[in-house]
LOMARDO-551425 format. One line per 2 residues: number of its first residue (from 1); their letters; for each residue x, y, z of N, C-alpha, C. Coordinates in steps of 0.05 Angstrom, whole numbers, plus 5000, padded with zeros to 4 digits. Example, Ala and Ser with C-alpha at 12.3 -4.5 7.8 and 13.67 -1.06 7.14 Angstrom:
1	AS	5264/4886/5156/5246/4910/5156/5264/4934/5156  5257/4955/5142/5273/4979/5143/5258/5001/5157
//
This chain:
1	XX	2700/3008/4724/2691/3033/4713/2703/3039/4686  2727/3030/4681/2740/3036/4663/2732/3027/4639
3	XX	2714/3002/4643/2711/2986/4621/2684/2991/4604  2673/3006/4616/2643/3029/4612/2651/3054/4595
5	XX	2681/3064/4599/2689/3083/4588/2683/3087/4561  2683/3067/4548/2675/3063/4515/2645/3073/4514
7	XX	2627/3063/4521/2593/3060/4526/2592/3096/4534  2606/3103/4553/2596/3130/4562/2611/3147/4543
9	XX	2633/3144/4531/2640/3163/4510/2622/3161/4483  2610/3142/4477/2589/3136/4454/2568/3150/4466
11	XX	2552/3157/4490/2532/3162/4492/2539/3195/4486  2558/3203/4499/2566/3236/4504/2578/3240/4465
13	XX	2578/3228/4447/2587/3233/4422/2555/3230/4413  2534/3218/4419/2510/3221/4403/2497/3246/4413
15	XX	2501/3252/4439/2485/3271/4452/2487/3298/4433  2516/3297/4435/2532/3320/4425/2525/3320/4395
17	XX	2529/3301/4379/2519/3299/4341/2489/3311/4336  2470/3301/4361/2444/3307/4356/2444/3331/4362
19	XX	2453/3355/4382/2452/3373/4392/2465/3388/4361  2487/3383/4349/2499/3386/4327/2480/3392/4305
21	XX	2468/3376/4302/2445/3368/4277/2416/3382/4273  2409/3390/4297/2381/3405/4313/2394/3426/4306
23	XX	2422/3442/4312/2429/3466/4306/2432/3473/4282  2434/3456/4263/2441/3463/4229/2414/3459/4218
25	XX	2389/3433/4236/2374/3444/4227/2349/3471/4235  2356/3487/4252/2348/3506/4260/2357/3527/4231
27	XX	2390/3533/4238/2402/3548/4215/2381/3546/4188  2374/3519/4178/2366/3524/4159/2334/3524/4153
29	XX	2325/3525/4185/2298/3546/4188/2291/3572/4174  2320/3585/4195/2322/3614/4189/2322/3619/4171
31	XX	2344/3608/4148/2349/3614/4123/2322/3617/4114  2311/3593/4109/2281/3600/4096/2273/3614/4109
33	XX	2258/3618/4128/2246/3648/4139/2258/3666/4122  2283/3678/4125/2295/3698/4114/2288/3698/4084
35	XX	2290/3668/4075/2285/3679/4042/2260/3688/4039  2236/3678/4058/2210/3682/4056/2210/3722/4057
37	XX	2221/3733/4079/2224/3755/4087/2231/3770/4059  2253/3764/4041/2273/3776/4022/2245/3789/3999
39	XX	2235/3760/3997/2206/3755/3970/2182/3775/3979  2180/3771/4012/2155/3794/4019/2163/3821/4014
41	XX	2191/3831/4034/2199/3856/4021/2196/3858/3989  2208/3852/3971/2214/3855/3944/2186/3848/3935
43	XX	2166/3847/3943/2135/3853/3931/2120/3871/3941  2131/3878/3971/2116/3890/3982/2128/3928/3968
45	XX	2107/3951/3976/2111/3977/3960/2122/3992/3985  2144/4008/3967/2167/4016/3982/2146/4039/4008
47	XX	2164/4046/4032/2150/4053/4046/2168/4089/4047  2146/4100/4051/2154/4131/4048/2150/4143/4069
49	XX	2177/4164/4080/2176/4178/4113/2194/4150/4130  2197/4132/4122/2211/4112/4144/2235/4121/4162
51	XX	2237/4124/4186/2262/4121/4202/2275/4101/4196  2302/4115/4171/2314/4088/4166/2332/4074/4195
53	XX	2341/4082/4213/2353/4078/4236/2332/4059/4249  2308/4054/4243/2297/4040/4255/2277/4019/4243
55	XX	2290/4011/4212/2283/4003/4199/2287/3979/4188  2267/3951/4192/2285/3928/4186/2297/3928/4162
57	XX	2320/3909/4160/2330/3898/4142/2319/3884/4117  2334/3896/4093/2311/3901/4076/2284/3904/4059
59	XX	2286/3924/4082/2255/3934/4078/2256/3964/4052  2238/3959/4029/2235/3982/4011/2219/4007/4022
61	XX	2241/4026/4019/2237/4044/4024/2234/4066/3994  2215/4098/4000/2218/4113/3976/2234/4136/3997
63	XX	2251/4154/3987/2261/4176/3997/2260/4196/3977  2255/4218/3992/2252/4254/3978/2275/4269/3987
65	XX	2290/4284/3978/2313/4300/3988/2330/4307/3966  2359/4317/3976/2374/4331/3955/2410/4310/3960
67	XX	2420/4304/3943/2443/4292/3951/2461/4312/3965  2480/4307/3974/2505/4308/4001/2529/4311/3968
69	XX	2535/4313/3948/2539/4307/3924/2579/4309/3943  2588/4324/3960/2604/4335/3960/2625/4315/3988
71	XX	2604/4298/3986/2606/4275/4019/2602/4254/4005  2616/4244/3976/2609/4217/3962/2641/4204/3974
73	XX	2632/4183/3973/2661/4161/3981/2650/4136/3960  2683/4129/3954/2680/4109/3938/2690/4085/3962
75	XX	2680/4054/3960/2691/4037/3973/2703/4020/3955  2722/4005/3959/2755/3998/3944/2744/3984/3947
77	XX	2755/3957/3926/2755/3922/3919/2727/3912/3917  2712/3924/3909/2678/3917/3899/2680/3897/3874
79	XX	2677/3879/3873/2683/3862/3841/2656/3860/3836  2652/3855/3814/2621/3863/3802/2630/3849/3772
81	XX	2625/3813/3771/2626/3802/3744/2650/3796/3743  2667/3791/3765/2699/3781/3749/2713/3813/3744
83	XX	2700/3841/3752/2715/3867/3742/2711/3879/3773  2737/3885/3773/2741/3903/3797/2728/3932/3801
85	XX	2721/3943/3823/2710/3970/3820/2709/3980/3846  2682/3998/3848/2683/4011/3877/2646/4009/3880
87	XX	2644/4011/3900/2614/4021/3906/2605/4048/3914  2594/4068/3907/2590/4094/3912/2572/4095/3939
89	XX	2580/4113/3945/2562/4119/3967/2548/4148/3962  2527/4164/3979/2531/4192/3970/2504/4193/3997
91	XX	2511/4215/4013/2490/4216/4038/2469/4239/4022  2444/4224/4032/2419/4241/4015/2406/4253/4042
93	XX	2402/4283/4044/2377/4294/4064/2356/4291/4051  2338/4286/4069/2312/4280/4062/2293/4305/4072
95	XX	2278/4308/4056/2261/4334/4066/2247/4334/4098  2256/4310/4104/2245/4320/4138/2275/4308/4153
97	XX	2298/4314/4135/2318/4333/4156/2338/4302/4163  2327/4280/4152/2339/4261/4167/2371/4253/4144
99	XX	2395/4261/4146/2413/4247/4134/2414/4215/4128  2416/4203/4106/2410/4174/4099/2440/4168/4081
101	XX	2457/4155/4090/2470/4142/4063/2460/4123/4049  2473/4122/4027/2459/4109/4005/2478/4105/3985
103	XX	2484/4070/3990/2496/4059/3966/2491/4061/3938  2500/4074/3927/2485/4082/3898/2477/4062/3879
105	XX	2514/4055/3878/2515/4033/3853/2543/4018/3863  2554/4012/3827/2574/3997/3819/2591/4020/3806
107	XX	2615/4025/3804/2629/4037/3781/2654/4018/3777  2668/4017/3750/2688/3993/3756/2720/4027/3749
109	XX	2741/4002/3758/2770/4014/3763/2771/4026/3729  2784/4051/3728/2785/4060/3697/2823/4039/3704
111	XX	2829/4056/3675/2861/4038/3670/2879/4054/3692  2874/4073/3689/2890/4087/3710/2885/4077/3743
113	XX	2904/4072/3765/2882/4066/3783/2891/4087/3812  2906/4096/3787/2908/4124/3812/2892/4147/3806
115	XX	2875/4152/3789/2850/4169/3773/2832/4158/3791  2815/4162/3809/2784/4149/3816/2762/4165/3791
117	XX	2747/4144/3793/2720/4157/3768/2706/4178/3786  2704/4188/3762/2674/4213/3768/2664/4203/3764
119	XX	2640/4204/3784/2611/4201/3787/2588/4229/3789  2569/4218/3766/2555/4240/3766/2526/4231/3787
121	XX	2529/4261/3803/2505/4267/3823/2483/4280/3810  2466/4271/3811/2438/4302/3808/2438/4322/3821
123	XX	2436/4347/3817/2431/4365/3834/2391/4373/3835  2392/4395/3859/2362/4384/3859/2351/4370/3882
125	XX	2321/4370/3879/2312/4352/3898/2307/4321/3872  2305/4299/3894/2308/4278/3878/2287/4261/3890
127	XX	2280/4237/3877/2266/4221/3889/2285/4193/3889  2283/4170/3898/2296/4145/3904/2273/4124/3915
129	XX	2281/4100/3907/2271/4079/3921/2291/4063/3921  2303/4046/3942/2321/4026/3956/2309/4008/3978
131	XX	2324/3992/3988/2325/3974/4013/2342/3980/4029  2335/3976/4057/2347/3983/4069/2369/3957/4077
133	XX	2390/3975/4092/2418/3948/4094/2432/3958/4121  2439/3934/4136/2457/3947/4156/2481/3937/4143
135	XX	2506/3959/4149/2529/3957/4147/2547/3933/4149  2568/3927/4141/2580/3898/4145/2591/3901/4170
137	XX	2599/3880/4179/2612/3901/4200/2648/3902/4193  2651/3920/4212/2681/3922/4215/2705/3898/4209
139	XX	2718/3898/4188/2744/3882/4194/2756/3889/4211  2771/3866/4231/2784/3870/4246/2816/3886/4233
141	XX	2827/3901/4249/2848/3919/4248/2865/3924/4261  2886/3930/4271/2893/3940/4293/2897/3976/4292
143	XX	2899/3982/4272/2895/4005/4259/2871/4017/4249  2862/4043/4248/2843/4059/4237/2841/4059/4205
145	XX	2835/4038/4198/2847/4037/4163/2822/4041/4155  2804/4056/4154/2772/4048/4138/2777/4074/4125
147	XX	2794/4091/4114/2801/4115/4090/2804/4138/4103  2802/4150/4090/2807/4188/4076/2799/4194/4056
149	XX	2785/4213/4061/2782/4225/4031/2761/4215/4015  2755/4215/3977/2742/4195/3974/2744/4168/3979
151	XX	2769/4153/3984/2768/4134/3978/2769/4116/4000  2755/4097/4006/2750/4087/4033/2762/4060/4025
153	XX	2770/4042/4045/2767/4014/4043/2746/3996/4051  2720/4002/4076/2706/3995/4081/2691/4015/4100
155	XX	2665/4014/4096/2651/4034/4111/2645/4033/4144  2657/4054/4161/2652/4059/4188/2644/4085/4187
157	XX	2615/4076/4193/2597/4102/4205/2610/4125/4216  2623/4114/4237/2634/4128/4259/2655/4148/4248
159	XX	2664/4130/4236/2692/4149/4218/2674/4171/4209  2666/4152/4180/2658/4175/4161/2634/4196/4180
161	XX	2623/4202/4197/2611/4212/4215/2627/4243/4212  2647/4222/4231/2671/4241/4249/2687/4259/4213
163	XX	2697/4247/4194/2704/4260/4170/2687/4276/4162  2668/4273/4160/2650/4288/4143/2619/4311/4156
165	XX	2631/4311/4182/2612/4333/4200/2593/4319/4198  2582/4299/4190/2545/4295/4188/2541/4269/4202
167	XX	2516/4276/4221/2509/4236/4229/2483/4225/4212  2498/4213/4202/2485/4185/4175/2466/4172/4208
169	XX	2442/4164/4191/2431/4139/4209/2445/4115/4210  2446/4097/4226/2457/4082/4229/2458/4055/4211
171	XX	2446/4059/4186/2426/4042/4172/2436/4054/4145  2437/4042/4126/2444/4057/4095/2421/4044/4080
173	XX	2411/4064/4051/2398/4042/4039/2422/4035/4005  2402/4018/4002/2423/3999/3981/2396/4009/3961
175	XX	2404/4031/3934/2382/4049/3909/2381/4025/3904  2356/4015/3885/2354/4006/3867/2329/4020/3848
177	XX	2325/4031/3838/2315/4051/3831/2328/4061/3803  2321/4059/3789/2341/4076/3759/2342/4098/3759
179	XX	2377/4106/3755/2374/4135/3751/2407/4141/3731  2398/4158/3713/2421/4165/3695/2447/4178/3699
181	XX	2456/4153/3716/2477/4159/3728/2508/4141/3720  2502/4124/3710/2528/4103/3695/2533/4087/3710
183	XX	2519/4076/3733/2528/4060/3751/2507/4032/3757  2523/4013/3764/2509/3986/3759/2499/3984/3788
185	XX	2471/3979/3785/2456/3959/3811/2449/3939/3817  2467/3915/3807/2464/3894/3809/2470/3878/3827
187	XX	2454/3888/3853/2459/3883/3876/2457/3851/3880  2479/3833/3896/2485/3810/3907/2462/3800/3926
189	XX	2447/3785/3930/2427/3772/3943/2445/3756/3964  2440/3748/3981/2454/3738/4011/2453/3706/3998
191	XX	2476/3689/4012/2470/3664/3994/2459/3654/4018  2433/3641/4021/2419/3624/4047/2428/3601/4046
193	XX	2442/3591/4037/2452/3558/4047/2444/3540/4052  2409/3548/4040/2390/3531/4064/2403/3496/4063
195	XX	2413/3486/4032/2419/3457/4030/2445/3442/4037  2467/3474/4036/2490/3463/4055/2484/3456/4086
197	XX	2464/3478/4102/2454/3466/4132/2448/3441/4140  2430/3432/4121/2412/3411/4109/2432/3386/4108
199	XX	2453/3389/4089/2472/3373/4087/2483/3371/4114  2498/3380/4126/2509/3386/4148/2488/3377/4176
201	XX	2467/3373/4179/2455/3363/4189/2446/3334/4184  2449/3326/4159/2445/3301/4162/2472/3286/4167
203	XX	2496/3305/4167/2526/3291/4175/2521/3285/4202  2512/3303/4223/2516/3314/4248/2494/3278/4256
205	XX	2469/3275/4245/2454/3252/4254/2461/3229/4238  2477/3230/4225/2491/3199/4215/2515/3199/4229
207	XX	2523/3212/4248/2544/3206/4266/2535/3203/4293  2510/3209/4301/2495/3201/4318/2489/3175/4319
209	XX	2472/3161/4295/2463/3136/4286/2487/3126/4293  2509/3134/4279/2535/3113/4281/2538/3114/4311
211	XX	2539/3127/4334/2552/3125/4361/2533/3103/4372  2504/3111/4359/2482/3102/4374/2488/3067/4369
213	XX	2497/3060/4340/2489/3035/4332/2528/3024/4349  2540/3041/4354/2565/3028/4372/2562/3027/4398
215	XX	2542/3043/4421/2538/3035/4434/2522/3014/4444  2501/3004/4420/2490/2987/4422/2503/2960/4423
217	XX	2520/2955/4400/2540/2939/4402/2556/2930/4425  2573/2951/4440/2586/2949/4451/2561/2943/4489
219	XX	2537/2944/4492/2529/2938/4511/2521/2912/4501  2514/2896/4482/2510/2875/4476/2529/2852/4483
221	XX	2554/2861/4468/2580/2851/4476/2585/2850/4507  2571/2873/4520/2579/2858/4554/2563/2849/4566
223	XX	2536/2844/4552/2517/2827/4557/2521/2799/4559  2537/2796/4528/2547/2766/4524/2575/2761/4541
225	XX	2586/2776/4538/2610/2767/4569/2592/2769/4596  2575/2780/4605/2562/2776/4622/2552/2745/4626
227	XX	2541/2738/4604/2523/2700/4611/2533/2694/4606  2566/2686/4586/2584/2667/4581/2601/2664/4610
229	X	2588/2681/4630/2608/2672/4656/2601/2647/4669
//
């Protein structure tokens, strides 16, 4: 039995590479799907009245309402070009009542970095068009560290909920929309990977080939000790 041991560990190392290889290239199914998804959204015309809470991922949306101007949080360590900054947030009601956060923009660190920037809000009712985004999720912590105050380190709903009396949908949108406000929207596109998968899959089945072309070997070899008896 023992002497099979080789042959059955080659078969259980191809099984496993191919199973390997089928999964990265699935991954880089999705990816395309998803980029396909990214191109339909971003042509397709923003949708107005949406439940953003129940709203895929981004999907363009238009919103009507007045900003929250007094419930803005900045989020810490945003780099934008090699320059450090924050990302604004500012919760917008919408004329049928539904609270929405909404990533605004970019602002970068002034010299001071114990000064946070003013950001100017519109007052007023406003109009907007964005995408919608779910939240990153949570770094792990062992502590309640996601802020006070303006200045957050990373956004929890729940927190800022519980801080700021109001329930945000569960969903934020990410403006892109111009508005004379000083702040950059040069929002980051997801990187799809589709050719690292790709790559990675053809590792996963050239290590297959290789187990496959050693078990072949190695049953050949006891073939020929077999009739040299």
């Amino acid at each position: 039995m023992m002497a099979w041991l080789p042959y059955v560990a080659g078969v259980l190392m191809m099984f496993v590479t191919i199973q390997l290889g089928l999964w990265q290239t699935r991954r880089a199914d999705e990816k395309i799907a998803l980029g396909q998804r990214l191109e339909a959204a971003a042509a397709a015309a923003p949708v107005a009245g949406a439940d953003i809470g129940r709203t895929a991922e981004w999907t363009r949306v238009a919103l009507h309402g007045r900003w929250l101007a007094d419930k803005t949080v900045l989020i810490d360590n945003r780099v934008h070009e090699g320059r450090a900054g924050y990302y604004v947030l500012t919760p917008l009601r919408t004329d049928a009542g539904q609270v929405v956060l909404v990533r605004r923009g970019w602002v970068p660190v002034g010299r001071d970095r114990s000064r946070l920037p003013e950001v100017t809000t519109p007052s007023g009712s406003v109009a907007i068009v964005g995408q919608v985004r779910i939240p990153e999720p949570k770094p792990f912590s062992l502590a309640d560290a996601a802020g006070a105050g303006r200045l957050w380190q990373y956004l929890d709903l729940a927190a800022y909920a519980k801080a700021f009396q109001v329930a945000p949908a569960d969903r934020i949108v990410e403006q892109t929309s111009v508005a004379d406000d000083g702040l950059v929207r040069d929002w980051p596109r997801p990187d799809l990977g589709v050719d690292r998968h790709r790559g990675y899959a053809v590792q996963w089945f050239g290590l297959a080939a290789l187990a496959a072309g050693l078990c072949a070997w190695f049953g050949w070899k006891r073939w020929r000790e077999h009739v040299s008896r």
